[in-house]
C-alpha positions as CSV (number, residue, x, y, z in Angstrom):
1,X,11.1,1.6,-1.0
2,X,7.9,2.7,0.7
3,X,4.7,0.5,-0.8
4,X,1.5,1.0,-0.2
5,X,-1.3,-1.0,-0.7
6,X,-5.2,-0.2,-1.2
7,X,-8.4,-2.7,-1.7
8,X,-9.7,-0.1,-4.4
9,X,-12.4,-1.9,-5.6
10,X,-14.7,-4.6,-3.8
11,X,-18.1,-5.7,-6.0
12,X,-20.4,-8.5,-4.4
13,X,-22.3,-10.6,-6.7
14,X,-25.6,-11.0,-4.6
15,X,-28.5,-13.9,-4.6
16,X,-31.1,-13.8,-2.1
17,X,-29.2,-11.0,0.0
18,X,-26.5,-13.0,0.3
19,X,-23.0,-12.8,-1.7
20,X,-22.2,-15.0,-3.7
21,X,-19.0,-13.9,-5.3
22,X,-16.8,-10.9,-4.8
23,X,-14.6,-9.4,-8.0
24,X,-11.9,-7.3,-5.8
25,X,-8.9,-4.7,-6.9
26,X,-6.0,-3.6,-4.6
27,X,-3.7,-1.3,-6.1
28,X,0.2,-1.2,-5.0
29,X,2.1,1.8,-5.0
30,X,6.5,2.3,-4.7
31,X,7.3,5.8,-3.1
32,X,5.4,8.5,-4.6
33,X,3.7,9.9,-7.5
34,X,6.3,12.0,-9.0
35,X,9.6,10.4,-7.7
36,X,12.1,8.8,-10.1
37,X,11.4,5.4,-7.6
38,X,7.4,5.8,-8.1
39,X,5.8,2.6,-9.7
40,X,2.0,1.7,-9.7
41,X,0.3,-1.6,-10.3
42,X,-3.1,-3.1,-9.9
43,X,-4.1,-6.6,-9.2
44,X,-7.4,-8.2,-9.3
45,X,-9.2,-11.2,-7.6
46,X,-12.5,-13.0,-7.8
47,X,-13.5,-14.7,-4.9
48,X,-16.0,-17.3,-4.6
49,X,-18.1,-18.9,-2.3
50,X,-18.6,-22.2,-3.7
51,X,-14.8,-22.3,-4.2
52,X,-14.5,-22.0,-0.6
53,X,-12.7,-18.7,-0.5
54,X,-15.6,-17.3,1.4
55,X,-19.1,-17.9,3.5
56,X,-22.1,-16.7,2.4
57,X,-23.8,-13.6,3.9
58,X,-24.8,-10.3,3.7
59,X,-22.5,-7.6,2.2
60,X,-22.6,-5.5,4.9
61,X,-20.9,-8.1,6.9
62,X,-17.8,-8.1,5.5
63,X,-15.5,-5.8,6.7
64,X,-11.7,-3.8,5.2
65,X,-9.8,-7.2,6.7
66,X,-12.4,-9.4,5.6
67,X,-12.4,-8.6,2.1
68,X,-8.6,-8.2,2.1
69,X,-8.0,-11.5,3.4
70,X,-9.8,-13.4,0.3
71,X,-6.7,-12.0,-2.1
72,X,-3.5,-13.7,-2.6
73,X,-1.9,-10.8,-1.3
74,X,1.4,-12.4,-0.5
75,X,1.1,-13.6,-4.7
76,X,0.6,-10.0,-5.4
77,X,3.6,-8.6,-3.0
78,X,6.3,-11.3,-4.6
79,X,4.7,-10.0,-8.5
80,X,5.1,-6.4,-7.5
81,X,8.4,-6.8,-5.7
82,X,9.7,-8.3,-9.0
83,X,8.2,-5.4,-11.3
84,X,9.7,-3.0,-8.9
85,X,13.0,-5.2,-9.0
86,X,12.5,-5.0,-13.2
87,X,11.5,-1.4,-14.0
88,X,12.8,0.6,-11.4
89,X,15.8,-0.9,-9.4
90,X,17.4,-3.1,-12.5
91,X,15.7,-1.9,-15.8
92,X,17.2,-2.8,-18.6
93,X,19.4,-1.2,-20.5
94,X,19.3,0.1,-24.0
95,X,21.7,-0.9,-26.8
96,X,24.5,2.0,-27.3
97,X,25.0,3.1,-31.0
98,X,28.7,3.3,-31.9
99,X,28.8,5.5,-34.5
100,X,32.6,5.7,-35.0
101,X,32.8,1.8,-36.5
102,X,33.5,1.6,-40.1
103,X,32.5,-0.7,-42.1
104,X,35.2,-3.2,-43.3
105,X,36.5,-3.0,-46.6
106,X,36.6,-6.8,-46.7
């Protein structure tokens, strides 16, 4: 199971030029688009200063590992681990008709 994992969106909240709050998205990926294995799911995150999740500053300040470091990624890998685990490794299994019973007579 190859997974990758992407900060795909990253949106500061700015008051006087500094951030205030961030609303982030990082999308997981199983294998690839296209294989039997593939699964995709995207989890979200608001980060907030006066929660103590970050300091204040500019937005250009923040860097790839700075931002990625405010989500609960190891949250996130446990959730998508178990969706993989769910969907694509165990699914569950439909009921099978059995379309030679007859119905009893008493």
């Amino acid at each position: 199971m190859a997974v990758t994992k992407k900060l795909t969106k990253s949106i500061p909240h700015v008051k006087s030029s500094k951030v205030e709050q961030w609303d982030l998205e990082m999308t997981y990926e199983n294998d690839s688009e296209g294989d039997a294995t593939y699964y995709k799911s995207v989890f979200s995150h608001r980060a907030v200063a006066a929660d103590g999740d970050f300091t204040k500053a500019g937005k250009t300040t923040f860097n790839l590992a700075a931002l990625t470091a405010m989500c609960p990624v190891s949250q996130w890998d446990d959730v998508f681990a178990s969706q993989v685990d769910s969907v694509i490794t165990n699914p569950p299994s439909d009921p099978v008709p059995d379309n030679d019973f007859a119905v009893p007579s008493s």
